[in-house]
KOLMAR-490055 format. One record per residue (C-alpha): x, y, z; residue in three letters. Coordinates in steps of 0.001 Angstrom, whole numbers, always signed. Layout:
% residues N
(rec (X; Y; Z); 'Ala'),
...
% end
This chain:
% residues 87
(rec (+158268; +83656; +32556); 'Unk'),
(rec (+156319; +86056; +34646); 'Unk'),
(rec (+156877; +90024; +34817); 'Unk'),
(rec (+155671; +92121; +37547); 'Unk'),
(rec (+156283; +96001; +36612); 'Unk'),
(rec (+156682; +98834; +38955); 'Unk'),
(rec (+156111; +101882; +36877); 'Unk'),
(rec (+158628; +101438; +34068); 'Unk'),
(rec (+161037; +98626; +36079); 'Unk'),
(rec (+160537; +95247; +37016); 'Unk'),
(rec (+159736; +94337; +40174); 'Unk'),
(rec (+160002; +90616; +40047); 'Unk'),
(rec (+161046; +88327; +37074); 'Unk'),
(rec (+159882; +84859; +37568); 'Unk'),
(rec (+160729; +81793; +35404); 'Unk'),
(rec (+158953; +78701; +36085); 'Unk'),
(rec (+160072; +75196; +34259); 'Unk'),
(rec (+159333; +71739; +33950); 'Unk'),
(rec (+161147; +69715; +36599); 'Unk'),
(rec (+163075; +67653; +33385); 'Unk'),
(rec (+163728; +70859; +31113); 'Unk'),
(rec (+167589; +70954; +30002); 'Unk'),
(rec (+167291; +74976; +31047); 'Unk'),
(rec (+166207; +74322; +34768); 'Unk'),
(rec (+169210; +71995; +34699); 'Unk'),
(rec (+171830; +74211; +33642); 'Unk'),
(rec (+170093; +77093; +36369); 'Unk'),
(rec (+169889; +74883; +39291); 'Unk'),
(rec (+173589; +73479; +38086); 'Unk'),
(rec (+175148; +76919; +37727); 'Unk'),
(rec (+173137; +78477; +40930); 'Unk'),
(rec (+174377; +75320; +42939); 'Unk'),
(rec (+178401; +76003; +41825); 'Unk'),
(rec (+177527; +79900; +42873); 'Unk'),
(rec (+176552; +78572; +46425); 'Unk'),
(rec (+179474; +75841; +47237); 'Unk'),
(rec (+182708; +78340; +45485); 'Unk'),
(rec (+183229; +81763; +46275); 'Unk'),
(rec (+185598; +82489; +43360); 'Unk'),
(rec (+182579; +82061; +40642); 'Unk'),
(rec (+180145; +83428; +42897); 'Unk'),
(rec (+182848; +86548; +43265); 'Unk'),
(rec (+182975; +87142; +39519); 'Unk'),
(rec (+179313; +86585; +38561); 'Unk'),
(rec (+178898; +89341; +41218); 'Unk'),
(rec (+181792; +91782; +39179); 'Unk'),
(rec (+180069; +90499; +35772); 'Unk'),
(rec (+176925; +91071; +37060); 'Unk'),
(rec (+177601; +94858; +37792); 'Unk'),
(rec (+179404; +95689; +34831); 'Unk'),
(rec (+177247; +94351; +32733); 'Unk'),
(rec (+174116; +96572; +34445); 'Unk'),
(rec (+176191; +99838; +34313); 'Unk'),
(rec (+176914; +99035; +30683); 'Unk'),
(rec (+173034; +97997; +30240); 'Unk'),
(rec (+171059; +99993; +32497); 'Unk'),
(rec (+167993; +100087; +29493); 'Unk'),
(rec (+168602; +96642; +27705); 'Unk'),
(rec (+167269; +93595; +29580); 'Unk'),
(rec (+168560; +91369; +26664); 'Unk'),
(rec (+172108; +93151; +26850); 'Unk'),
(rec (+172540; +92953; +30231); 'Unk'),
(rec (+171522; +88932; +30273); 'Unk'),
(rec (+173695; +87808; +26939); 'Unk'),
(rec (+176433; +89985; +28823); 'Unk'),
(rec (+176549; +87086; +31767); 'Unk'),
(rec (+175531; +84352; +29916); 'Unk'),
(rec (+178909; +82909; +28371); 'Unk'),
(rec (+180235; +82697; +32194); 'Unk'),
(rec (+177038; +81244; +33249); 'Unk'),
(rec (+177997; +78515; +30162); 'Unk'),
(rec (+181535; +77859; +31367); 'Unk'),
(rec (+181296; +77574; +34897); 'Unk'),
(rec (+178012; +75164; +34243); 'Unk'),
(rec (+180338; +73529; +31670); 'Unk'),
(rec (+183498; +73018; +34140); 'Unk'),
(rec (+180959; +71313; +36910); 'Unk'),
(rec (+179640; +69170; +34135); 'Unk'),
(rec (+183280; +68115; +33300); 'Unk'),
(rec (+184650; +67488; +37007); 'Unk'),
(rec (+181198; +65660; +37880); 'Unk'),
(rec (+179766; +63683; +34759); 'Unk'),
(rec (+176573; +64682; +34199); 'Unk'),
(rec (+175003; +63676; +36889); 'Unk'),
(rec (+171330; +64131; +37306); 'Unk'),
(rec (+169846; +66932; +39463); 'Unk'),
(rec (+166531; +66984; +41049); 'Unk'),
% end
């Protein structure tokens, strides 16, 4: 992971991962659901903001706040698809 502050915020926040690393999967699974189905992508947004207002000074807040949707809709692709490999 890679942090590039402005001041006292973050500019950028990078993560970089091995191309087989179950993490990358479960990003590039979720981030691909986000891009084909507006519903998901529709609440992540509304998740996304609440969570920020609620968080505004605790990076590790705001992220555990998303993460259980990130979970399920990465779970209910896994379920409808099989885990099928992603590249």
């Amino acid at each position: 992971m890679y942090v590039l502050p402005e001041g006292d915020r973050r500019l950028a926040h990078v993560h970089l991962m091995k191309l087989a690393h179950p993490k990358r999967r479960e990003l590039v699974l979720f981030r691909e659901q986000l891009r084909l189905r507006p519903e998901p992508a529709a609440e992540y947004l509304r998740r996304t903001r609440l969570a920020a207002r609620a968080n505004p000074e605790d990076r590790e807040a705001y992220t555990a706040a998303r993460s259980s949707f990130v979970g399920r809709v990465v779970r209910r692709d896994d379920e409808r698809a099989g885990q099928r490999p992603i590249g």
